[in-house]
PDB file with SEQRES, HELIX, SHEET and CRYST1 records, atoms N, CA, C and O in Angstrom:
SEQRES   1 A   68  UNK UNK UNK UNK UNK UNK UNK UNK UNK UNK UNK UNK UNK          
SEQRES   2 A   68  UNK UNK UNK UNK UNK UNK UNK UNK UNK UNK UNK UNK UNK          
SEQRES   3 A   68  UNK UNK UNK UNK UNK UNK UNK UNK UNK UNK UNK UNK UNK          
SEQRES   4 A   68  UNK UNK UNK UNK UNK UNK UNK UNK UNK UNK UNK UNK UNK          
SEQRES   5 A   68  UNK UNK UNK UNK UNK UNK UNK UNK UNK UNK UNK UNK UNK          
SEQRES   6 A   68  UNK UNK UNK                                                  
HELIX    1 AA1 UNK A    3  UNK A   12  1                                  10    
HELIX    2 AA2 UNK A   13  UNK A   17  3                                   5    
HELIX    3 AA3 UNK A   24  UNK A   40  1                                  17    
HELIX    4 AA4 UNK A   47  UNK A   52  1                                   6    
CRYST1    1.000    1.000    1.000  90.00  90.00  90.00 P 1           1          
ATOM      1  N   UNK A   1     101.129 -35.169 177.450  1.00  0.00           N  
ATOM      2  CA  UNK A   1     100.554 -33.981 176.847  1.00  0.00           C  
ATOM      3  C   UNK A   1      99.036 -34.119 176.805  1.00  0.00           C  
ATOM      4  O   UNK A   1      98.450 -35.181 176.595  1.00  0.00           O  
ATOM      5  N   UNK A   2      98.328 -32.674 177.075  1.00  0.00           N  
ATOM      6  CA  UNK A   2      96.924 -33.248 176.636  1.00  0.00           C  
ATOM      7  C   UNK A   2      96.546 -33.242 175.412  1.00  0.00           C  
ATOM      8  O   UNK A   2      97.061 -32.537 174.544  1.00  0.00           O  
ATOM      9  N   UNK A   3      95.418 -34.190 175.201  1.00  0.00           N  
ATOM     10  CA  UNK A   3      94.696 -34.592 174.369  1.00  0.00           C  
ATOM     11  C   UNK A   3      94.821 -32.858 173.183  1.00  0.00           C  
ATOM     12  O   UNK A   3      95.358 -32.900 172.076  1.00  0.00           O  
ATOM     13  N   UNK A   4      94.405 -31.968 173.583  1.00  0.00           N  
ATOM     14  CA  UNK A   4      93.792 -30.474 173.118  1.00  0.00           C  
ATOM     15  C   UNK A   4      95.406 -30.345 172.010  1.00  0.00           C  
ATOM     16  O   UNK A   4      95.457 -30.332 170.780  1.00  0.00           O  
ATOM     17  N   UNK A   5      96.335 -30.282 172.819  1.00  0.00           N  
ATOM     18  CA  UNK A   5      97.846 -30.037 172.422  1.00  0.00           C  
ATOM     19  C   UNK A   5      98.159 -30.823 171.215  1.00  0.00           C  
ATOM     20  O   UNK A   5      98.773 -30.416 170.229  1.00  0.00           O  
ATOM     21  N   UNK A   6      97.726 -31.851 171.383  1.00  0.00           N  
ATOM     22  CA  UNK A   6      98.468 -33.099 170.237  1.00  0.00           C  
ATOM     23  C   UNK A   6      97.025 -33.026 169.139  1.00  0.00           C  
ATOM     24  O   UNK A   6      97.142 -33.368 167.962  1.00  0.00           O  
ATOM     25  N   UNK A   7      96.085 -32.682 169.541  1.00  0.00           N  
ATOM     26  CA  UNK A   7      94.769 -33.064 168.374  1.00  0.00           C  
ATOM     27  C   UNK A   7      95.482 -31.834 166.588  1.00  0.00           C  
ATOM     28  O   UNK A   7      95.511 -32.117 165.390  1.00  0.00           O  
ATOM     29  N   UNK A   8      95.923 -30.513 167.388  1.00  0.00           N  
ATOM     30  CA  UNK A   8      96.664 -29.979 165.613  1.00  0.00           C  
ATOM     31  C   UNK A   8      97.305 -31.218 164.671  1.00  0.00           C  
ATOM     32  O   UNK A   8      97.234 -31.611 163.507  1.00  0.00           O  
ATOM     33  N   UNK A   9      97.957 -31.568 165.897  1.00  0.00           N  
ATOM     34  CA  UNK A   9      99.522 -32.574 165.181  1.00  0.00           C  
ATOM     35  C   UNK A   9      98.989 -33.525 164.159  1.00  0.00           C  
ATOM     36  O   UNK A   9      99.323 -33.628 162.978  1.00  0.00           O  
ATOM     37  N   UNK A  10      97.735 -34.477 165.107  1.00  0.00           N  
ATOM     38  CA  UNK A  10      97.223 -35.688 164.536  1.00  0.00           C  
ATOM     39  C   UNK A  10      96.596 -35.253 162.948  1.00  0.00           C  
ATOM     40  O   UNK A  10      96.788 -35.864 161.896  1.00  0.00           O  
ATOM     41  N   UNK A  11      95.767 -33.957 163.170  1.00  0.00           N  
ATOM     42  CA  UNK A  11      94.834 -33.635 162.111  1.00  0.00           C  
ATOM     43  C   UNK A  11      96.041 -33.374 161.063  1.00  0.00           C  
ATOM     44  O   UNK A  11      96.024 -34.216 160.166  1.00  0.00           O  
ATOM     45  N   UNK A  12      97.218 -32.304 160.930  1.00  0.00           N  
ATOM     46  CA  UNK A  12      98.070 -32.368 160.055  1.00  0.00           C  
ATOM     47  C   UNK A  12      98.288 -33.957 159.390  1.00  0.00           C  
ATOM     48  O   UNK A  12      97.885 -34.373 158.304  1.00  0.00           O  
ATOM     49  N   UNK A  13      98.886 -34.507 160.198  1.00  0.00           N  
ATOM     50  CA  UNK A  13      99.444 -35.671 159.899  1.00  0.00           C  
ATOM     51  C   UNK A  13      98.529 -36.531 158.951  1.00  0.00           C  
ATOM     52  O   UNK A  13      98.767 -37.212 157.953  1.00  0.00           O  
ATOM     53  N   UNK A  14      97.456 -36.249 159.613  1.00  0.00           N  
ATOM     54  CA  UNK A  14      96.011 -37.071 158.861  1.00  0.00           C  
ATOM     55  C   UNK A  14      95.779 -36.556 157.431  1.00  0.00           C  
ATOM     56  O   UNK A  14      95.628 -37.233 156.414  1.00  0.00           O  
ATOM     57  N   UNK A  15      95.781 -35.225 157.561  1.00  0.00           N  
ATOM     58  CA  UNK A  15      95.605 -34.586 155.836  1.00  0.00           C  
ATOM     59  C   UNK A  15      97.096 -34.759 155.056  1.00  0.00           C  
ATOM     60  O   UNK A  15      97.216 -34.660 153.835  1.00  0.00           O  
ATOM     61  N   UNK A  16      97.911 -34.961 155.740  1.00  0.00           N  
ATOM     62  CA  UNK A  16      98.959 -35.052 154.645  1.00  0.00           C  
ATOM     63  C   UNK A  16      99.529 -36.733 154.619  1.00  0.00           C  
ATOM     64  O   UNK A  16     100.216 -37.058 153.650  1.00  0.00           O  
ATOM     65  N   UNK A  17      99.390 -37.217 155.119  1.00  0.00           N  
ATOM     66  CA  UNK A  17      99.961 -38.932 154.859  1.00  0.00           C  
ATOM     67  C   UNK A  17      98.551 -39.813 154.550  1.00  0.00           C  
ATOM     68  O   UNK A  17      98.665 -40.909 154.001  1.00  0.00           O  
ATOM     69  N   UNK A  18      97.359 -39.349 154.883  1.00  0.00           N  
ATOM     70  CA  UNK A  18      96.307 -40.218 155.085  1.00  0.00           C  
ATOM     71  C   UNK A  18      95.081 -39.962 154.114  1.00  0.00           C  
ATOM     72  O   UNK A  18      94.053 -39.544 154.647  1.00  0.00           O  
ATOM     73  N   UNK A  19      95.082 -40.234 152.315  1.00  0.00           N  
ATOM     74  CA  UNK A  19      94.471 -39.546 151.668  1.00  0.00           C  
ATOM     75  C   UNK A  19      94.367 -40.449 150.467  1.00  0.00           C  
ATOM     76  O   UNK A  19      95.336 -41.052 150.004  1.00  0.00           O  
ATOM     77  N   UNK A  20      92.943 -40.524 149.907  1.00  0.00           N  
ATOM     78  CA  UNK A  20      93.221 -41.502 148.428  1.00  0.00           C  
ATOM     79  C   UNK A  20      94.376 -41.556 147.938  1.00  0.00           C  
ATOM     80  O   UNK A  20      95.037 -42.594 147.917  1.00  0.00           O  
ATOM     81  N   UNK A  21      94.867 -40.165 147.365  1.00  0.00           N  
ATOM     82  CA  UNK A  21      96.186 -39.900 146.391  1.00  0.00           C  
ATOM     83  C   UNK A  21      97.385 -40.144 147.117  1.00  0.00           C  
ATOM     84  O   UNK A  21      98.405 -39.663 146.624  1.00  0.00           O  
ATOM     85  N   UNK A  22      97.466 -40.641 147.939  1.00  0.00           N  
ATOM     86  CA  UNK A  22      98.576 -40.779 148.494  1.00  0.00           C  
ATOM     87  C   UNK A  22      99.454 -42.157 148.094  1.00  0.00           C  
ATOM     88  O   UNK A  22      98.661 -43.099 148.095  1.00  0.00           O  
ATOM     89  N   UNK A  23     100.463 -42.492 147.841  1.00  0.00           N  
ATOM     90  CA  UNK A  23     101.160 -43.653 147.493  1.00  0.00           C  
ATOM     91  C   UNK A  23     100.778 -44.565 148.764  1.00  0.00           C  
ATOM     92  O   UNK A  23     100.499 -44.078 149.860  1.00  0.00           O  
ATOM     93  N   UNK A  24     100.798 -46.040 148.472  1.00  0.00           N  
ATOM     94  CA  UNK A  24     100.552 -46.737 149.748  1.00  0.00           C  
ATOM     95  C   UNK A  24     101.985 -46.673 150.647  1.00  0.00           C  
ATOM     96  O   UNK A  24     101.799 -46.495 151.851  1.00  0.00           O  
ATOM     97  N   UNK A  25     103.185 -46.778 150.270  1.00  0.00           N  
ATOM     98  CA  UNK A  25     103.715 -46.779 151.379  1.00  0.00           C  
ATOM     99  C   UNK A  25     104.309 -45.475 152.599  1.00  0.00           C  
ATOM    100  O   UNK A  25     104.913 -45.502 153.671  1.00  0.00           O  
ATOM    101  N   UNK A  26     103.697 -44.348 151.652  1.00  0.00           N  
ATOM    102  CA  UNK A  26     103.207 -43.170 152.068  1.00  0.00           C  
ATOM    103  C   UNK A  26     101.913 -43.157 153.433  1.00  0.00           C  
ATOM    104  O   UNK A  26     101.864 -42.478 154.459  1.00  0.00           O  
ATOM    105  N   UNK A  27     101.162 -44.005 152.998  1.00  0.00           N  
ATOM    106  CA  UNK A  27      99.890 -43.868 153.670  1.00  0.00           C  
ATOM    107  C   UNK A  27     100.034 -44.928 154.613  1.00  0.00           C  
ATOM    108  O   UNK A  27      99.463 -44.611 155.656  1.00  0.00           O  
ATOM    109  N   UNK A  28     100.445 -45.807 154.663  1.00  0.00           N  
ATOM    110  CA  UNK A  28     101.078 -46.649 155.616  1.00  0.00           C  
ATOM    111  C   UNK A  28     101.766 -46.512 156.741  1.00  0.00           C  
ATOM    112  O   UNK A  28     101.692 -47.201 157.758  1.00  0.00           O  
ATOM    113  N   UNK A  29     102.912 -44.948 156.362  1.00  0.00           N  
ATOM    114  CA  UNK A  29     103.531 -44.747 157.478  1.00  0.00           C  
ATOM    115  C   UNK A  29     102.134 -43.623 157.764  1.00  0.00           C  
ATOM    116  O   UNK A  29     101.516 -43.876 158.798  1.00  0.00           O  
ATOM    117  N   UNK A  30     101.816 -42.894 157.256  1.00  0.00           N  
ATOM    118  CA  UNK A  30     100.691 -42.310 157.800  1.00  0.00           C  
ATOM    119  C   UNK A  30     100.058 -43.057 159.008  1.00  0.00           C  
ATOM    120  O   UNK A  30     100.337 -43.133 160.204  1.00  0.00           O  
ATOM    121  N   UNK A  31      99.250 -43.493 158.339  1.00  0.00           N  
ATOM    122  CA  UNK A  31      98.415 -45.044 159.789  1.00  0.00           C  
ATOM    123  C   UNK A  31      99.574 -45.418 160.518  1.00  0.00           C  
ATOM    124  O   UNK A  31      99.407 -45.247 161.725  1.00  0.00           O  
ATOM    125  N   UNK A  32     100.733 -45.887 160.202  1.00  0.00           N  
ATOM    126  CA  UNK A  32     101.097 -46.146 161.200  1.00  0.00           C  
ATOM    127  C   UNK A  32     101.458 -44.737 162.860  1.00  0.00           C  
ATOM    128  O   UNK A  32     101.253 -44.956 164.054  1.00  0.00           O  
ATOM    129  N   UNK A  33     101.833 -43.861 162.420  1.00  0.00           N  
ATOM    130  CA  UNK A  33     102.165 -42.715 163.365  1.00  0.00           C  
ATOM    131  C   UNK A  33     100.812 -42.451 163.861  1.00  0.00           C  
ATOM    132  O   UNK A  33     100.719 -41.946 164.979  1.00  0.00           O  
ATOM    133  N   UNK A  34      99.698 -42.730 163.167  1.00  0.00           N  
ATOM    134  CA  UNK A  34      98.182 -42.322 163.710  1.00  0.00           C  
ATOM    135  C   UNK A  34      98.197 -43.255 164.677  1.00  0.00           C  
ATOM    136  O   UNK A  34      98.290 -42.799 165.817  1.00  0.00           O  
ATOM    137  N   UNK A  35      98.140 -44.301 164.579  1.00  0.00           N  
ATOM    138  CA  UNK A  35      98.103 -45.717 165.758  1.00  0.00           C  
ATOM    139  C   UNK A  35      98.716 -45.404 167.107  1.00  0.00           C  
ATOM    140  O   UNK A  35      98.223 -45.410 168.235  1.00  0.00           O  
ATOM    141  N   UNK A  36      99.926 -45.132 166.669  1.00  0.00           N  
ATOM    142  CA  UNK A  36     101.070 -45.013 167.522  1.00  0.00           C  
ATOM    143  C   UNK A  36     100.451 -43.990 168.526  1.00  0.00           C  
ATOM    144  O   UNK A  36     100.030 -44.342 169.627  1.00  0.00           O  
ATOM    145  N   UNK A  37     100.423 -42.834 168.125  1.00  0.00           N  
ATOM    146  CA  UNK A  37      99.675 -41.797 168.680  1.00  0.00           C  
ATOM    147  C   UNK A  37      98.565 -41.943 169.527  1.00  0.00           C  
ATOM    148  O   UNK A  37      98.378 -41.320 170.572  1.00  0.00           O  
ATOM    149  N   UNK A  38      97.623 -43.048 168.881  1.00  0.00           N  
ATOM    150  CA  UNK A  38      96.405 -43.281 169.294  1.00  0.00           C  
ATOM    151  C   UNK A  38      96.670 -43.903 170.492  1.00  0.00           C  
ATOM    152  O   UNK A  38      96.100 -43.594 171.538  1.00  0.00           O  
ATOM    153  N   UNK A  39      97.770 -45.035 170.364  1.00  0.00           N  
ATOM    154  CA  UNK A  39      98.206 -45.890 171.274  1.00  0.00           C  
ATOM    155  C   UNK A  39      98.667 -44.750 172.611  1.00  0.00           C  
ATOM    156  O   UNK A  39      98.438 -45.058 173.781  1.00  0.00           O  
ATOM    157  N   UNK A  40      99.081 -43.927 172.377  1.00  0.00           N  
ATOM    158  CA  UNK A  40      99.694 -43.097 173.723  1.00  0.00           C  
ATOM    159  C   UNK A  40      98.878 -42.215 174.247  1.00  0.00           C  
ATOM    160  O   UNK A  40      98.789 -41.995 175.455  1.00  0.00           O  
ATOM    161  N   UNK A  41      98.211 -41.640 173.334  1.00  0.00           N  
ATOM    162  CA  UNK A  41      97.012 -40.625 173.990  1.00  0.00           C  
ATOM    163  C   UNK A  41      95.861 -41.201 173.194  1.00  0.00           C  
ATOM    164  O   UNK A  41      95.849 -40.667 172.085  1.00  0.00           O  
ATOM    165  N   UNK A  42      94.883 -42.092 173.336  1.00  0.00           N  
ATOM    166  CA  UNK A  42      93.728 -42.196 172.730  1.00  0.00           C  
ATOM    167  C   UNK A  42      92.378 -41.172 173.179  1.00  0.00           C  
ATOM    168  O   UNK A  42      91.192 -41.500 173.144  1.00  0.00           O  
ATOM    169  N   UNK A  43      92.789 -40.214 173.486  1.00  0.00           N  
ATOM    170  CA  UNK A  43      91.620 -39.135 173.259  1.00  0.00           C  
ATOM    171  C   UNK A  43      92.197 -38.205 172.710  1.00  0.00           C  
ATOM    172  O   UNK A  43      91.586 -37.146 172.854  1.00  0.00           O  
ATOM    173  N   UNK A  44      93.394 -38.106 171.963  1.00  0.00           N  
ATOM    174  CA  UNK A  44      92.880 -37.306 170.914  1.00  0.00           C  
ATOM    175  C   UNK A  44      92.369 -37.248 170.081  1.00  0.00           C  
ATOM    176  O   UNK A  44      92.072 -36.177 169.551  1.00  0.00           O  
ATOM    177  N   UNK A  45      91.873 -39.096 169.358  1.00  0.00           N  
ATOM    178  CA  UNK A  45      91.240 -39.189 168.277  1.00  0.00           C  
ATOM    179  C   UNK A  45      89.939 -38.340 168.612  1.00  0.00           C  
ATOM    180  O   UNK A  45      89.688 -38.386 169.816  1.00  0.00           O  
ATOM    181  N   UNK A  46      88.935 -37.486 167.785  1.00  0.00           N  
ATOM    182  CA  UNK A  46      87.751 -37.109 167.641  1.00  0.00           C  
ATOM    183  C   UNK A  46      86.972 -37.881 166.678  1.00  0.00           C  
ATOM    184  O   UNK A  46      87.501 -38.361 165.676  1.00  0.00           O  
ATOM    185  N   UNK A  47      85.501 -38.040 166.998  1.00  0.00           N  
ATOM    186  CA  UNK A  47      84.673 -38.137 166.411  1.00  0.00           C  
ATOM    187  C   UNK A  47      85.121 -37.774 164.816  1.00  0.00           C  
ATOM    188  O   UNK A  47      85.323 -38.606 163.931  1.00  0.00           O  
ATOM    189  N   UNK A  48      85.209 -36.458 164.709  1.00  0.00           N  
ATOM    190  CA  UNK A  48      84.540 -35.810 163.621  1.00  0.00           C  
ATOM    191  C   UNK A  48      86.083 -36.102 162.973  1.00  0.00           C  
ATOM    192  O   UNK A  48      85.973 -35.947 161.757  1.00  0.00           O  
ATOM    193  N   UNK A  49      86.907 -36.318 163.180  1.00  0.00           N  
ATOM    194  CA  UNK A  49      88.587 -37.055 162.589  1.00  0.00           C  
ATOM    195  C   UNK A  49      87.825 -38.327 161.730  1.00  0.00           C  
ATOM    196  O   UNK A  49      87.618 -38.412 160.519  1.00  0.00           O  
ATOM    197  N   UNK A  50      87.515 -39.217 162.756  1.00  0.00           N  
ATOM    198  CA  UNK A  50      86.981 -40.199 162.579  1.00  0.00           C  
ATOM    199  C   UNK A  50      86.021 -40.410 161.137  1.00  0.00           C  
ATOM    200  O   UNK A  50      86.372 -40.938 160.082  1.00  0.00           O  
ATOM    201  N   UNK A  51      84.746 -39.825 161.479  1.00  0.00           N  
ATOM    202  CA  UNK A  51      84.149 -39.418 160.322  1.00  0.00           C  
ATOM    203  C   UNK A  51      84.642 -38.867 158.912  1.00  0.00           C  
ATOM    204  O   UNK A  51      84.291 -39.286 157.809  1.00  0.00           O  
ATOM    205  N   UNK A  52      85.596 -37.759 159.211  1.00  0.00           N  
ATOM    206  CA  UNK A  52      86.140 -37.512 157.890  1.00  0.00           C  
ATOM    207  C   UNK A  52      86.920 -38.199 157.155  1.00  0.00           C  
ATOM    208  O   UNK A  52      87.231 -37.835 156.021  1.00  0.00           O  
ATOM    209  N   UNK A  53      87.482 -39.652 157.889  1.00  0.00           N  
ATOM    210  CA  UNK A  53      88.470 -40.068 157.054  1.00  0.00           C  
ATOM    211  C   UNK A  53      87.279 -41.788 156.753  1.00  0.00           C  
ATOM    212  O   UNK A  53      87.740 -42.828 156.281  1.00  0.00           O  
ATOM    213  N   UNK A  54      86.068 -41.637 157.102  1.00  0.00           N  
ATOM    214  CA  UNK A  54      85.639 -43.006 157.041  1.00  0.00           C  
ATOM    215  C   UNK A  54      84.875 -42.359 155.210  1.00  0.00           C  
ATOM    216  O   UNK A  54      84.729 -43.147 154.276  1.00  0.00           O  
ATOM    217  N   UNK A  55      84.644 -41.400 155.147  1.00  0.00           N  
ATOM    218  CA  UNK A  55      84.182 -40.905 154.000  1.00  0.00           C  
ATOM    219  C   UNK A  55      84.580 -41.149 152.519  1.00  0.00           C  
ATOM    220  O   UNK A  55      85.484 -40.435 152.086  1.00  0.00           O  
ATOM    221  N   UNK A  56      84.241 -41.708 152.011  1.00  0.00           N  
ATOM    222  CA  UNK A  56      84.450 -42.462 150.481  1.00  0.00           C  
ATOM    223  C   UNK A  56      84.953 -40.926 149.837  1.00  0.00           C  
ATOM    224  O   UNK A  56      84.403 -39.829 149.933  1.00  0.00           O  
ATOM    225  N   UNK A  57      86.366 -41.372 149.070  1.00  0.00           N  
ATOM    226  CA  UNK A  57      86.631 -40.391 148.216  1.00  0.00           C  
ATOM    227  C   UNK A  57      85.458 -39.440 147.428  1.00  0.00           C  
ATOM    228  O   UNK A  57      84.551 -39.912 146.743  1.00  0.00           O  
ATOM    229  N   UNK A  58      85.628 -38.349 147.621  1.00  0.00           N  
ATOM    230  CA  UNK A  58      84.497 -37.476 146.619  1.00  0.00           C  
ATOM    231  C   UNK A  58      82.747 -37.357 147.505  1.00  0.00           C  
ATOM    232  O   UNK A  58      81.663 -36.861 147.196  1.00  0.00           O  
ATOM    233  N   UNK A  59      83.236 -38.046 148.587  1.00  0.00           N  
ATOM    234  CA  UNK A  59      81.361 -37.831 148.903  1.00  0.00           C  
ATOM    235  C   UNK A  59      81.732 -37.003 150.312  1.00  0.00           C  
ATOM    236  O   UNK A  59      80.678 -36.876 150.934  1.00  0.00           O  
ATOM    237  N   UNK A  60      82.643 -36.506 150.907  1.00  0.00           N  
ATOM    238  CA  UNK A  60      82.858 -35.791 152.148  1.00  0.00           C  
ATOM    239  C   UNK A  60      82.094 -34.244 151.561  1.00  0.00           C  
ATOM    240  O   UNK A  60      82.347 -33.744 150.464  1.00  0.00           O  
ATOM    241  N   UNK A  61      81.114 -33.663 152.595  1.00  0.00           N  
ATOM    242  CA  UNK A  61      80.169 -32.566 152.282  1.00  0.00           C  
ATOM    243  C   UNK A  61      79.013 -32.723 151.486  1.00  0.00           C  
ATOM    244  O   UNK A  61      78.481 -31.791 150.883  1.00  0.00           O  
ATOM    245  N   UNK A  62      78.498 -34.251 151.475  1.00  0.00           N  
ATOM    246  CA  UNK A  62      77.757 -34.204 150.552  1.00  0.00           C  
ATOM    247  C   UNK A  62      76.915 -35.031 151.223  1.00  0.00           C  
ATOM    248  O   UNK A  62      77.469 -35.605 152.160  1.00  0.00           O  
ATOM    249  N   UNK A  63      75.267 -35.405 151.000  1.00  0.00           N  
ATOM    250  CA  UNK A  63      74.030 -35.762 152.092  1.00  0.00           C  
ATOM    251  C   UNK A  63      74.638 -36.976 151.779  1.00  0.00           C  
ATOM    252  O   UNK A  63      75.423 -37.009 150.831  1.00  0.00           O  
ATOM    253  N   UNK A  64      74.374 -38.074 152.487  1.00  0.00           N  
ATOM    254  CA  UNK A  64      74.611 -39.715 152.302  1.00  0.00           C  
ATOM    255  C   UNK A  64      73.820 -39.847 151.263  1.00  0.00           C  
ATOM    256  O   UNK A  64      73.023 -38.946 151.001  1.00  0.00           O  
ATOM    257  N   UNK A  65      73.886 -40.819 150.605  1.00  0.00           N  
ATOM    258  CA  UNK A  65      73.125 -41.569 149.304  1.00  0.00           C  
ATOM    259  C   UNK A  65      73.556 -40.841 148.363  1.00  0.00           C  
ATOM    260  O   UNK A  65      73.989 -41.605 147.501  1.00  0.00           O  
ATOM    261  N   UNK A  66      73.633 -40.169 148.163  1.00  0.00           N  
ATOM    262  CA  UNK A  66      73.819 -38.903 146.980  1.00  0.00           C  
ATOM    263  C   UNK A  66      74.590 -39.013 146.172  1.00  0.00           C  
ATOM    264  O   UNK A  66      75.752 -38.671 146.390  1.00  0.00           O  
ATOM    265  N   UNK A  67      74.214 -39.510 145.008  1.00  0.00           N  
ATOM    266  CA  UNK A  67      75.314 -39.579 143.891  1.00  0.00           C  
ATOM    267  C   UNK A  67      75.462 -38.622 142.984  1.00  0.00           C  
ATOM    268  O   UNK A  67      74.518 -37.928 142.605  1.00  0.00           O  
ATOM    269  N   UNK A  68      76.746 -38.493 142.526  1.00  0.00           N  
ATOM    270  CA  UNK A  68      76.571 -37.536 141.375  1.00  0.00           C  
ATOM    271  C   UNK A  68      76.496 -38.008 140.117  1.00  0.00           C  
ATOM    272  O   UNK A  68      76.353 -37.230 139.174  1.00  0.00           O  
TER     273      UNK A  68                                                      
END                                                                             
């Protein structure tokens, strides 16, 4: 499949298994199906996937340094 086709799937998957609040063995199988995925088509990961999930709880939309 291409990359374009599977990138919805990953991003779902990502907002719903892959999230502070999430239980760990919740978020575990999360990462794990992300891997897996990654492992078979690695261009669907994006950049900006990437970025949003490297983002410290509570600071995603907000300038770097910036505390509240």
């Amino acid at each position: 499949m291409p990359p374009e086709a599977l990138a919805p799937v990953l991003r779902q998957l990502v907002d719903a298994f892959v999230h502070d609040r999430a239980r760990p063995e919740v978020m575990t199988l999360g990462l794990k199906t992300v891997r897996e995925l990654c492992a078979r088509a690695p261009l669907v990961m994006t950049e900006e996937l990437l970025q949003a999930r490297r983002a410290p709880a509570g600071a995603r939309g907000r300038a770097p340094g910036r505390r509240l």
